[in-house]
DOKEDREN-933630 format. One record per residue: x negated, y, z of N, C-alpha, C in turn; residue in three letters. Coordinates in steps of 0.1 Angstrom, whole numbers, plus 5000, padded with zeros to 4 digits. Atoms other than C-alpha are relative to their C-alpha. Layout:
BEGIN
XYZXYZXYZALA...
This chain:
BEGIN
499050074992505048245206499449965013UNK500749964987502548175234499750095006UNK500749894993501948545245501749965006UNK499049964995505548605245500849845011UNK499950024992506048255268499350045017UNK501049944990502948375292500550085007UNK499349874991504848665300501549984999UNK498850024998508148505303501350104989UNK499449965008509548685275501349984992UNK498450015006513148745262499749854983UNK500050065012513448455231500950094991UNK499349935007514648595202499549964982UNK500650075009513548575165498849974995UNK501350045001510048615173500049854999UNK500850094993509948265188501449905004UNK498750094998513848095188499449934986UNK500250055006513647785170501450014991UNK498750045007516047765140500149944993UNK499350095008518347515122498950034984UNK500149935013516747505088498350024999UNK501449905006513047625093499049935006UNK501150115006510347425081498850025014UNK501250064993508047565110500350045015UNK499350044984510247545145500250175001UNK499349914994510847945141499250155002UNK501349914995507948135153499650094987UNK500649975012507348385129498650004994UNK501450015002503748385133499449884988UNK500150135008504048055116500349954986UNK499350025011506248085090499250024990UNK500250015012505548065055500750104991UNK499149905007506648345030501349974995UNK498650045002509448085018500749975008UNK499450064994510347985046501750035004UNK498050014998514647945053500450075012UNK500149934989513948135088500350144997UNK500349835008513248485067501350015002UNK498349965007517148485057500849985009UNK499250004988518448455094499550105003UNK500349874996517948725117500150135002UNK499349935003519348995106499250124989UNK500949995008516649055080500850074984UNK499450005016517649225046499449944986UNK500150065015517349075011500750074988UNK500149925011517449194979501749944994UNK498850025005520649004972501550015009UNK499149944994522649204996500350104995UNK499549875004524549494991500050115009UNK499749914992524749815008500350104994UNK499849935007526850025003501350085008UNK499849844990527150355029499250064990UNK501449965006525450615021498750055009UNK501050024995522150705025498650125001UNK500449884996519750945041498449945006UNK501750094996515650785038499250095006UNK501349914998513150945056498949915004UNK501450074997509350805050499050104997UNK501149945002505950925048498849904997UNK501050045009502850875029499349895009UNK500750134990501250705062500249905011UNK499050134993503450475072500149844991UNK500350155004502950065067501449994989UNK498250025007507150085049500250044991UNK499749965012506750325026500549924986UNK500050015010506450174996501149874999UNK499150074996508949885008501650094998UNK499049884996511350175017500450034986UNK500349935011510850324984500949874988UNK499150105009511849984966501449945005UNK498549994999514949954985500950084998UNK498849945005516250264983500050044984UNK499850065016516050204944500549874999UNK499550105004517249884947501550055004UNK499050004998520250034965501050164989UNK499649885009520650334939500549874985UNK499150075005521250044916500449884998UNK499750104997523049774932501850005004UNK498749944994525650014952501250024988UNK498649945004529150124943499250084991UNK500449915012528750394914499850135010UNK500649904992529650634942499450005008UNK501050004992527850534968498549994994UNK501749965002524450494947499850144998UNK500049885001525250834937499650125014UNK500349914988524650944974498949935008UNK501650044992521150784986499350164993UNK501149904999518651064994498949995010UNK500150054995515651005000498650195003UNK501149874991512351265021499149925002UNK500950074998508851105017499150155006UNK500649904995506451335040498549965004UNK501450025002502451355041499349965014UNK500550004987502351235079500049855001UNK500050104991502250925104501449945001UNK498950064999504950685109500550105009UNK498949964989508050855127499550155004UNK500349884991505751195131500650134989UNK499349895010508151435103499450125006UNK499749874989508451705131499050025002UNK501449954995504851735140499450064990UNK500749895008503951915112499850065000UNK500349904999502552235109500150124991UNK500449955014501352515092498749974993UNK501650045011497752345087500349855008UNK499450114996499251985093498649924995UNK501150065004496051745097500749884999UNK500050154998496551335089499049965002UNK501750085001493151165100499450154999UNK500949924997491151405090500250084993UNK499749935012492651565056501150085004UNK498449894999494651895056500950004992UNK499150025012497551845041500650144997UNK499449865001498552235043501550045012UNK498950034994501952305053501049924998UNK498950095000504352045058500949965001UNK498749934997507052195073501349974994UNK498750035005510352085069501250035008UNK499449954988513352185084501049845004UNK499250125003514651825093501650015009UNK499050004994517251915120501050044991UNK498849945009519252155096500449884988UNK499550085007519051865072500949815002UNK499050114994520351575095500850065008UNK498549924993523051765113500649994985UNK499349995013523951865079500749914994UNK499550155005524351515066500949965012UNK499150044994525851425098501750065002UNK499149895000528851685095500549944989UNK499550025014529351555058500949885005UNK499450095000529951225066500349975012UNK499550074988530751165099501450115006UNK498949874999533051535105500850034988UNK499049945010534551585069499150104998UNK500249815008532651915063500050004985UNK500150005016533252015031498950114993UNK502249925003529152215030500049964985UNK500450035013527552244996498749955003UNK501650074995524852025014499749914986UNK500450015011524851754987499750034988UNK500249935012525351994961498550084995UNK501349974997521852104971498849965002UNK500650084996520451854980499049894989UNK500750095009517651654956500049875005UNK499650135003518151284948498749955013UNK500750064993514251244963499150154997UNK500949944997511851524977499049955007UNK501450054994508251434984499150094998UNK501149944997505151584994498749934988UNK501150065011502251554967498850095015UNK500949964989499151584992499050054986UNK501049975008496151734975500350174995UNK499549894997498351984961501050075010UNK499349924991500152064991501150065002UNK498649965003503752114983500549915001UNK498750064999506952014984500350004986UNK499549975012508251924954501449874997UNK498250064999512151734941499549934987UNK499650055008512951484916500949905002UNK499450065000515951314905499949805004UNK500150155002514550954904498549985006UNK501550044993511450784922499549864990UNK500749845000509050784904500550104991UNK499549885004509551114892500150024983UNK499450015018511451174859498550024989UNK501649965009508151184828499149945004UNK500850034996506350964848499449924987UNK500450065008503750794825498749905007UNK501050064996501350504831498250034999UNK501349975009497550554827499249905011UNK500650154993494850234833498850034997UNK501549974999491450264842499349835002UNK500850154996489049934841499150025011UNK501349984995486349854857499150004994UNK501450035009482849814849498950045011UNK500950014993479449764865499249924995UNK501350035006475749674856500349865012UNK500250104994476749324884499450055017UNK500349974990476149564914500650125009UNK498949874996479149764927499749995011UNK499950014986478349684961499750125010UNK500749844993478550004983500450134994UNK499749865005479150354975498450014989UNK501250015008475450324963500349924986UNK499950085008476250074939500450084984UNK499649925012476750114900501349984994UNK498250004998480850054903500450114989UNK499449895002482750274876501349954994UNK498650015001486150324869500250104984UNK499749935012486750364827501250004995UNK498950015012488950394797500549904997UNK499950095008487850064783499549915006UNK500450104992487249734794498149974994UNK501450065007483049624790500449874993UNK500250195011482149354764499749905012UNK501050144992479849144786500950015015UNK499850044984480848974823499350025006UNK500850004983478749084850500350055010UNK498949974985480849024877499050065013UNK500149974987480349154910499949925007UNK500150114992479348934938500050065019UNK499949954992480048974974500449895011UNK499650084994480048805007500949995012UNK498749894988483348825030499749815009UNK499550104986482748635065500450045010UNK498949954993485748615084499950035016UNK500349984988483748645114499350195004UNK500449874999482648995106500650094987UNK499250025008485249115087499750204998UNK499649815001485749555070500950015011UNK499549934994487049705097500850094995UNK498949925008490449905092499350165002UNK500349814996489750315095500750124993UNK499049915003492250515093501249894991UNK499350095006495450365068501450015003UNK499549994998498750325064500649935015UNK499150084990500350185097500650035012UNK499449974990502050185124500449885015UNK500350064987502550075162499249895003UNK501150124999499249925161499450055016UNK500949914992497950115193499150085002UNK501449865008494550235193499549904992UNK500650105005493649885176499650094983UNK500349895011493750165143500950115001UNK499449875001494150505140500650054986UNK499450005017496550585108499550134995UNK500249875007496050865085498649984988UNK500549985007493850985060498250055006UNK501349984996490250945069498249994990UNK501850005011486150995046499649855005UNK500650185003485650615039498650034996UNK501749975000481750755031499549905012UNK500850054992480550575060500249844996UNK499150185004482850225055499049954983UNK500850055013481350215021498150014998UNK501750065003477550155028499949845003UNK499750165002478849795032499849944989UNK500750085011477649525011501249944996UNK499350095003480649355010501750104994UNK498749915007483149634998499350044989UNK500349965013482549704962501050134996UNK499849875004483150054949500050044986UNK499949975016484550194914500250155002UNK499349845004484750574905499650064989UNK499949935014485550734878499550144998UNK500949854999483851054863500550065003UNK499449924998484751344878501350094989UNK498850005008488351444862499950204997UNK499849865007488051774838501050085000UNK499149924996491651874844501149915013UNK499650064987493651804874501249914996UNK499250115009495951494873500850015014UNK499150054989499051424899500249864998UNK499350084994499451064910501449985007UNK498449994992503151014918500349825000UNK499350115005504250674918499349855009UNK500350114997503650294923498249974993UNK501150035005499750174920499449864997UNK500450214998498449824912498949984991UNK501350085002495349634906500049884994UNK499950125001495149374884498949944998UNK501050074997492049124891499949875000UNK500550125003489848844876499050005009UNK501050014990488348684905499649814999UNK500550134999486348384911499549955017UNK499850044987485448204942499349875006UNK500650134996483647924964500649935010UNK499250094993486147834987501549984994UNK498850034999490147724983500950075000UNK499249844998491448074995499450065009UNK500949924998490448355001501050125000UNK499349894999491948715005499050124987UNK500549905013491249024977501350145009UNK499049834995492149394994499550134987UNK500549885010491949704974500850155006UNK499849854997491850104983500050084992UNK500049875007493050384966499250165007UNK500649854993490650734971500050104990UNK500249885007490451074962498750045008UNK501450004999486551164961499750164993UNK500749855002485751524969499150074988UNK501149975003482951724951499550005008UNK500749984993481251694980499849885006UNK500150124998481451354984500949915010UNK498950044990484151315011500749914992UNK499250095008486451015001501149955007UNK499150004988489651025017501149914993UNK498850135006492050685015501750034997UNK498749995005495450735000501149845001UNK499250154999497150364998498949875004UNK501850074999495450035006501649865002UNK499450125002497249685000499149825002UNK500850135000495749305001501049884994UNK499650085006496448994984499849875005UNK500650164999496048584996500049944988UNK500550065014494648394965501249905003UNK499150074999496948134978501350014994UNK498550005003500048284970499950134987UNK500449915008498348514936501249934992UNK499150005011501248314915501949995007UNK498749994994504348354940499949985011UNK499850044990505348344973500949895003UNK498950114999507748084968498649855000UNK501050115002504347814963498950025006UNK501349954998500947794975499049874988UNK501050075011498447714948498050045001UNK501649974994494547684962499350024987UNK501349985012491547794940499349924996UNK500950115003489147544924498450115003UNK501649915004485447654925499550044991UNK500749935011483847914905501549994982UNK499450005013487147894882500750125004UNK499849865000488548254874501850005000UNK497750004997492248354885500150144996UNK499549844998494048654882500850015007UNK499149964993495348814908500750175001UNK499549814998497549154915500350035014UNK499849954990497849324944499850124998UNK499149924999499949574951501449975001UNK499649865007502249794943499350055014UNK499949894995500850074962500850054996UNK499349905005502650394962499250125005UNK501249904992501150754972500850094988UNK500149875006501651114958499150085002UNK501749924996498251274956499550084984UNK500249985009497251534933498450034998UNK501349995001493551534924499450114987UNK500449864999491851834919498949984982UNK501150015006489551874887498750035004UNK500849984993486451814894499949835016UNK500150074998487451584918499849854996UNK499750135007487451174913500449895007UNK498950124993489450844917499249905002UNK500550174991487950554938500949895002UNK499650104993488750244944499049925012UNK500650114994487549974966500449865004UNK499450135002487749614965499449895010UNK500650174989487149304994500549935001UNK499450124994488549035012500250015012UNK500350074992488449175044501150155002UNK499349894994490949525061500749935015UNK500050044994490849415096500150075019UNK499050054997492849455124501950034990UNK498149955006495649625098500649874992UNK499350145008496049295078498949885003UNK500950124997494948965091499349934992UNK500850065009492248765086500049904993UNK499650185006491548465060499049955007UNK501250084996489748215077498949904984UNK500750095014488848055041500449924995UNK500250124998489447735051501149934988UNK499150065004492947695034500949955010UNK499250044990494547645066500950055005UNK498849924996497247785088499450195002UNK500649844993494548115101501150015010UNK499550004989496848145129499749955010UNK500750094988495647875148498449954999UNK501949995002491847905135499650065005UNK500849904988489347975162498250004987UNK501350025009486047895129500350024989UNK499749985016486348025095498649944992UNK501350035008483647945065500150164993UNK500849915011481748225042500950014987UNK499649995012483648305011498950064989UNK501049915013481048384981501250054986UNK499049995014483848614958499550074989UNK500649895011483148774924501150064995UNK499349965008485049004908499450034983UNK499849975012485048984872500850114986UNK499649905004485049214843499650074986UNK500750025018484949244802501549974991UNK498850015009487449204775500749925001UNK499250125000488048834781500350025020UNK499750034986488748934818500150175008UNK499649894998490149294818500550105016UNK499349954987490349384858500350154998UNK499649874999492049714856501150035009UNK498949914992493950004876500950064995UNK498749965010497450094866500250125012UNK499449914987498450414882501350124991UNK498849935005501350654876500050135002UNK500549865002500651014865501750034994UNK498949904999502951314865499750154995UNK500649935006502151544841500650145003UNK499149885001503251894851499550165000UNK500749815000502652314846500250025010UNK500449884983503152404886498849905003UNK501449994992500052164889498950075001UNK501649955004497052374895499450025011UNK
């Protein structure tokens, strides 16, 4: 609200105060509950819509997985015929970059192959349908949702997101009390360990992980999006690292991903981020999704409930989403902190607003991990004969 007075700035819902909202307006300020959200021209889950509908996202864009849960929410919310005609096109690139794809289409730094789509013929198309009458066998053609599985490098269709057969499969953690680092002894199993020997790690908000590469968009150059070898990011002390044994036959990820985590803590609140990777044979470890959580709001956004000291919460964060198919041979990483910085702001610790914090304190967090405190990864496999 102060940039946009400084530079005489148009008011608007950045920064109009309105009737109703607990913090004069400013979104910067607001609160996840706040009565402001539901002005604006903002959508909510208890609206209807019902045009039809023609999505186009991609794997490395901040919306996706947003995108992804609305247009499912609007497949069943809509009219019978109008849910019947949402379609949606998830593609392996940068916000808004469909068309720049290639035949050796890089994101970051990973080739995603060819990416190629023909999108003009497919929005002309759609526009002809519904806006001219054409009576085209476009929808008749047309799949419910096509997306790009990266890894394997294709295009592939399915009626429903996620993809029809999808099945869950949960990996724990586990660690000898020293995942810290790519070095660290972090691994990602079947089964949860007996014993607790959490992880320990120090996130201060004055020297926070750095973002590198990631989903997002119109950040500037403040981060560059895409798919980039986290190998260097992970010789940090303060990012903990899980991976699992290298995978004897190849597995597709399609779907929604989530982390559920017993953490402990020495301040009030604190933040918990976590990265999804696919980890070469050769050690390359290229980021696929990446989400964050405030301990504050681990049992709703509708409350804020602070941490006590050294007592153990559970929190989730996510949903990710991603389509990535991992190679045998290859293996799945995670990584877990408090800190993805400028793509998601910082916690100052304190329990305060962090907006208007120029001093944060030290967070000492553990992640915990054992039968009485099961941190595991849920992810969504897609079992199929064209993977190979």
């Amino acid at each position: 609200m102060d940039i946009l007075k400084a530079v005489d700035g148009p008011r608007g819902i950045f920064a109009d105060s309105m009737p109703g909202a607990s913090t004069g307006g400013a979104m910067i300020k607001r609160t996840p509950n706040d009565s402001a959200w539901y002005r604006g021209g903002l959508f909510h889950d208890d609206m209807r819509v019902n045009v039809p509908g023609l999505w186009f996202m991609s794997w490395y864009d901040v919306s996706v997985g947003p995108n992804l849960a609305t247009y499912n929410h609007v497949r069943k919310t809509a009219r019978p015929e109008i849910a019947n005609q949402q379609y949606a096109v998830i593609a392996p690139t940068l916000h808004c970059a469909y068309k720049r794809a290639t035949e050796n289409t890089i994101v970051g730094e990973r080739s995603m192959g060819d990416a190629r789509l023909d999108y003009d013929a497919l929005t002309y198309g759609w526009f002809d349908v519904f806006l001219k009458g054409d009576k085209s066998q476009l929808l008749d053609t047309l799949p419910k949702v096509r997306y790009f599985t990266m890894g394997l490098n294709k295009w592939q269709t399915t009626d429903s997101w996620p993809p029809s057969g999808a099945e869950t499969l949960r990996y724990f953690i586990s660690s000898g009390g020293k995942a810290n680092s790519a070095n660290g002894d972090g691994v990602l199993t079947t089964r949860p360990p007996r014993q607790d020997l959490p992880d320990a790690f120090r996130y201060d908000p004055m020297n926070p992980v750095p973002s590198y590469g990631g989903n997002v968009c119109c950040t500037g150059n403040a981060v560059q999006g895409g798919s980039f070898d986290q190998l260097k990011m992970e010789q940090r002390g303060d990012i903990l690292v899980y991976t699992s044994e290298p995978l004897k036959e190849g597995m597709e990820v399609s779907g929604p991903v989530e982390l559920t985590l017993y953490v402990s803590s020495d301040v009030k609140d604190t933040d918990f981020t976590l990265k999804l990777l696919d980890v070469y044979p050769d050690g390359r470890a290229f980021n696929l999704d990446e989400s964050i959580q405030r301990a504050r709001y681990r049992d709703g956004y509708d409350k804020v409930v602070f941490m006590e000291k050294d007592q153990v919460y559970k929190v989730t964060v996510g949903p990710l989403t991603t389509s990535n198919y991992f190679e045998a041979g290859h293996r799945i990483r995670i990584e877990v902190s408090s800190s993805n910085f400028p793509r998601f702001d910082r916690n100052m610790n304190t329990g305060g607003n962090n907006f208007d914090e120029k001093t944060g304190v030290v967070a000492n967090n553990k992640v915990h991990h054992s039968t009485k405190h099961p941190t595991s990864l849920t992810l969504t496999v897609v079992k199929r004969k064209t993977a190979s």
